[in-house]
Every structure is written in structure tokens, then in C-alpha cells.
Phi, psi and omega in degrees: 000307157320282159338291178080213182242058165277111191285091140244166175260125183193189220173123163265149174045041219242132162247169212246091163283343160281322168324122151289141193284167182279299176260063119080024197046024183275354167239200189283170195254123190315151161192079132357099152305315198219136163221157204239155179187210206220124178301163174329282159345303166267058280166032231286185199276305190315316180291310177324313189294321176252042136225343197322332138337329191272348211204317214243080206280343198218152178280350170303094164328339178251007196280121166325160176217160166066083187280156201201332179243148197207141179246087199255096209262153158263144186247189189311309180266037187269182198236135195282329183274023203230300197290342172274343177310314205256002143300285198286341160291005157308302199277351170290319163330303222291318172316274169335309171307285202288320182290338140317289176306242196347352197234329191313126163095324176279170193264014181190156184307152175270146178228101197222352186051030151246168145289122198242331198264129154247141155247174199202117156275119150267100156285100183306325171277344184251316185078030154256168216212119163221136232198109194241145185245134189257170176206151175268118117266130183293044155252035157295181186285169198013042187067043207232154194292141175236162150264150200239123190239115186235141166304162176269281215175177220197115161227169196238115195274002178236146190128300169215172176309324190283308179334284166307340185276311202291321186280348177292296204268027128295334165271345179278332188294314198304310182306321182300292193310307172316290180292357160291332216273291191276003168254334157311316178289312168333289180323291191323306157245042145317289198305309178292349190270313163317311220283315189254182182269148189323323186289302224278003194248119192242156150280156152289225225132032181273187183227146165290133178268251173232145181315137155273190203250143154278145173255022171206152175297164160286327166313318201246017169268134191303123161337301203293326188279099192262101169278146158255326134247196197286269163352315157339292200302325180279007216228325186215004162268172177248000000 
């Protein structure tokens, strides 16, 4: 219902058993009711070797990689703090994937004041949709990366029709926008992975800086309109 039909690639309920842990292995191993990502495949090998921890959430070969979109659902009793819990350590994964890629090859951390990772909650019992974006900074304890998780926005998919059209169609806008997010770094460091030679190639630890705040939705953005974040949409769309 959520999702529609749209060919992304993406894969429930998998736990991401590859991953460097985040805390220091002090909590449970991640596991996405739904998550979105990038085949294996496209990929170039090089970069697979010196990030892969980073990106390569499951030992399953057809299992998505550099995962960035994350779904996390609840039925009538499920508790909203146990599902905002395991959305933000999900998007903390998904934040670490992508500024990693986008940081790959380069020679000092990236800073751009955008956002690359979104997730999405559903309560079955309220029959709402809330929908959060994580960012990386390096103000962690020794300058070590911390996460930042800020609500988007929030809808109620029940009572009428605009309701339900509207909160739909923010998550499907949300999905678009992700794999826009994440095949471009792919690409990106695809390319530094040809040019440059393997030793020279380090990750980095830069960080994304936090979502501005928009005056317009994910919901009301037009087809025709090619966002580069989140941030975009009030500033240069029409």
C-alpha cells in the first residue's frame, strides 16, 4: 500500500549481520521491516573491498546494499517508542552508508549541509505515517561520528481521501529521492575507484550536515522537478 509500483530494489526483514556496528556492539543487530538499496553488482569491486562493512548489510548475494531508505511498521498494539528506537538506529546504518560513499577517495571529509538517509514509521493502530531523516557529525567523543535523527513530517492515512493520497504519496516521493541520493554516490565513487589507485584510497569520517528546514513537502512535489536533497524543494523548485 505504501510502496505502489515502483521498481526499487528492496528486501524485508533481513538482518544486517555484516555491518560495522555503530555502538560498539552494545545493541541488537539491526533488522528493517523494509529497506531500499542498490545491487551488488553495480558496485565496483574495489570500492566493495575498502568499504564494504559500511554498505554490505547481509551475506546474501541478491540482498540490496548501501541501504538509505527504511521502513519500519507497527500493528494496533505496538509501542511508538520501541518503532522510533529501531528507525533511528536503522538510519543511523543507512546515514554512515551513504556519507561514506560520497566521502570515498577524497582527500578530507565532505560537509554539503544536506541529508542523504530517510526512514518511515507506521502505526497501524493511529493509521499514521512519520517520515525522518538522520545526518552524520564528527562531534562524537574524539571526534568520532554521532547521529542525528529529525522528523520530515507526519501524516494520517485515515478519515479521507487527500489524507491518504497525501501521506502516500510522501513515501513513494521519499523513495525516489533516496535512490537518487544513493546512485549518484555510487556512481561517484565508482569513478574515483577507476582513476585513482587502490592504496591511496581511504574512507573518510566526514559528516552530512542537518536537513534545512523546508516550506514545502515531500507529498507535493511535482514529477516534472528534479531535487538534489530534501532542502531543494522550497528553495528551487516551483
Amino acid at each position: 500500500m505504501l510502496y505502489g509500483p515502483a521498481d526499487i530494489l528492496h528486501k524485508e526483514n533481513l538482518l544486517f549481520t555484516q555491518l560495522e556496528s555503530i555502538t560498539d556492539n552494545k545493541t541488537v543487530v539491526a533488522k528493517p521491516d523494509s529497506y531500499d538499496g542498490a545491487a551488488l553488482d553495480s558496485i565496483d569491486m574495489q570500492v566493495q573491498a575498502d568499504l564494504g562493512p559500511y554498505f554490505i548489510p547481509t551475506r546474501f548475494q541478491r540482498a540490496p546494499v548501501a541501504p538509505n531508505f527504511f521502513t519500519e511498521v507497527k500493528g494496533p498494539g505496538g509501542s511508538p517508542n520501541v518503532v522510533k528506537r529501531q528507525i533511528t538506529h536503522d538510519l543511523s546504518l543507512g546515514a554512515r552508508s551513504m556519507h561514506q560513499l560520497q566521502s570515498y577517495g577524497k582527500s578530507e571529509p565532505v560537509f554539503d549541509n544536506s541529508a542523504y538517509a530517510l526512514g518511515v514509521t507506521y502505526q497501524a493502530g493511529t493509521g499514521t505515517v512519520q517520515i525522518y531523516t538522520t545526518h552524520v557529525t564528527p562531534t562524537g567523543p574524539g571526534g568520532s561520528l554521532e547521529y542525528h535523527i529529525t522528523p520530515v513530517e507526519a501524516h494520517l492515512l485515515i478519515g479521507n481521501r487527500q489524507q491518504y493520497l497525501r501521506g502516500v504519496a510522501a513515501v513513494r516521493n521519499g523513495r525516489e529521492m533516496a535512490r537518487e541520493w544513493r546512485n549518484g554516490f555510487i556512481s561517484a565513487a565508482n569513478e574515483r575507484a577507476r582513476q585513482v589507485k587502490p592504496s591511496t584510497l581511504e574512507s573518510s569520517n566526514g559528516a552530512a550536515a542537518p536537513l534545512a528546514a523546508e516550506s514545502r513537502t515531500l507529498a507535493d512535489r511535482p514529477e516534472e522537478c528534479d531535487y538534489d536533497s530534501l532542502s531543494d524543494i522550497a528553495e528551487e523548485c516551483p
